[in-house]
Every structure is written in C-alpha cells, then in structure tokens.
C-alpha positions in Angstrom: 0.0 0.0 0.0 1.3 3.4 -1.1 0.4 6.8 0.6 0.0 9.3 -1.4 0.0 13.0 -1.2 -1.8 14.6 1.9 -4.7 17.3 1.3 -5.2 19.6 3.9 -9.2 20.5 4.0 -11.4 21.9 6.7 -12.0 19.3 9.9 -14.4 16.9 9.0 -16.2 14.3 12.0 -16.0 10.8 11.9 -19.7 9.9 12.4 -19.3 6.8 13.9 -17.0 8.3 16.6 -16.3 12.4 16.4 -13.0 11.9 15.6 -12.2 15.2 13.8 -9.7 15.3 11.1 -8.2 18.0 8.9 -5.8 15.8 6.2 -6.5 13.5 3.8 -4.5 10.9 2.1 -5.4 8.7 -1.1 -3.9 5.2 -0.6 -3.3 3.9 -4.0 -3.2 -0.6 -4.1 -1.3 0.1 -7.7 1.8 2.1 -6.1 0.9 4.8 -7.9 1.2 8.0 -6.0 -1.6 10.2 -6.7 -2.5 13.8 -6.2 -6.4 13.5 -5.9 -8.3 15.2 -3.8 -11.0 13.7 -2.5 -14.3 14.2 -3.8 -18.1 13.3 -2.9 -18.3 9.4 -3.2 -14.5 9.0 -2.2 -14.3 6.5 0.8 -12.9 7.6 3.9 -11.3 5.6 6.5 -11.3 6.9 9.8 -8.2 7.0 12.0 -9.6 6.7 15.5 -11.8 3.8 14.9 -11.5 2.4 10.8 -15.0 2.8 10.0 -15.7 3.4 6.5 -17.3 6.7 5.4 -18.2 8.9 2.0 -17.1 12.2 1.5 -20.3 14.8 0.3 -21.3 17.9 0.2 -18.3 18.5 -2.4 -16.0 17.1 0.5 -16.8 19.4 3.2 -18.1 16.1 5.5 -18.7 12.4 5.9 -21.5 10.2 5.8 -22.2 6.7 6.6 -22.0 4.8 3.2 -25.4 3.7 2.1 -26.2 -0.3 2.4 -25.1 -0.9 -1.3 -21.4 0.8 -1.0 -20.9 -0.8 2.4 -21.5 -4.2 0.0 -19.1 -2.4 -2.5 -16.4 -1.6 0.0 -16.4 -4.8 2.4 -15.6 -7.2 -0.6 -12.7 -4.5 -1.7 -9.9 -6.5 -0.5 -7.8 -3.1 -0.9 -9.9 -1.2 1.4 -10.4 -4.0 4.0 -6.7 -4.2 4.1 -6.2 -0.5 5.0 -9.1 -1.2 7.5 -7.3 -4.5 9.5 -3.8 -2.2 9.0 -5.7 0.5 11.4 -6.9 -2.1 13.7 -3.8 -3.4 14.7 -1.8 -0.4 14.5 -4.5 1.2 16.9 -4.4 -2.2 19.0 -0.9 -1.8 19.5 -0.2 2.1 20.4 -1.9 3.3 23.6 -3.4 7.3 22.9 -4.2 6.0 19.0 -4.6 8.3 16.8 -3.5 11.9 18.9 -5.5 14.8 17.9 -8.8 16.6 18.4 -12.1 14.6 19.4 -15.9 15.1 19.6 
C-alpha cells in the first residue's frame, strides 16, 4: 500500500465516533502516488476507529455509506486491508490516533 500526497481540508467528523480530522490521504493498491483530492463518493477511512465513510457535500463532510457501497467496499480486498492495517496499528499504540475529538 502506497500513501500518497496529503490534502489539507477543513475538519471533517468521523460519524461513527467524532474523531475530527483536517488531512487526507489517497492510498493507491497500484503504487501509484496520486495527487487526488478527495471528492463526494470517495471512501474515507477513519483513523480513531476504521470505519468506512463517504465524503459529500463537495467534501466538506462524511456520511455513513449507504447499504449498497458498504456491500461495494467490504468485498474490496484493498480497502479491508487499509481497514485491519488500522486495527492493529491502533491495538498496538496506547493514545491511537493523537488529535482533536468530539
């Protein structure tokens, strides 16, 4: 998994938990670094807990993703890997992830 360039934006909330975060960065499966925004319908996985959300309102927040793109995105082996990554990363650091909450 590649990480590729951060975007700054304004703090967006996790829904699932309030986590609030102001960067972004695209994870590309291809090792392709990419410079792409994120934009509505873009998933989002959430530092503080790895729940899976869509960007909207032309990427000024997060939503839940409806029932068929939480189909779409739980057989995506790329994005469940990026989700069990944050698991264990968070299992193993006490005060995972620093930064502002709800």
């Amino acid at each position: 998994m590649i990480f590729g360039k951060d975007h700054r934006h304004p703090r967006l909330s996790c829904p699932a938990c309030g986590y609030r975060c102001d960067t972004s960065s695209q994870i590309s499966p291809d090792g392709e670094l990419s410079g792409h925004a994120p934009a509505d319908g873009s998933a989002s996985i959430c530092l503080a807990c790895a729940t899976i959300n869509i960007y909207c309102n032309d990427a000024t927040s997060l939503r839940p993703p409806t029932v068929e793109e939480r189909g779409e995105l739980t057989q995506n082996a790329h994005v469940q890997g990026v989700v069990q990554a944050l698991l264990k990363v968070k299992d193993g650091r006490r005060n995972w992830p620093k930064g502002e909450q709800r």
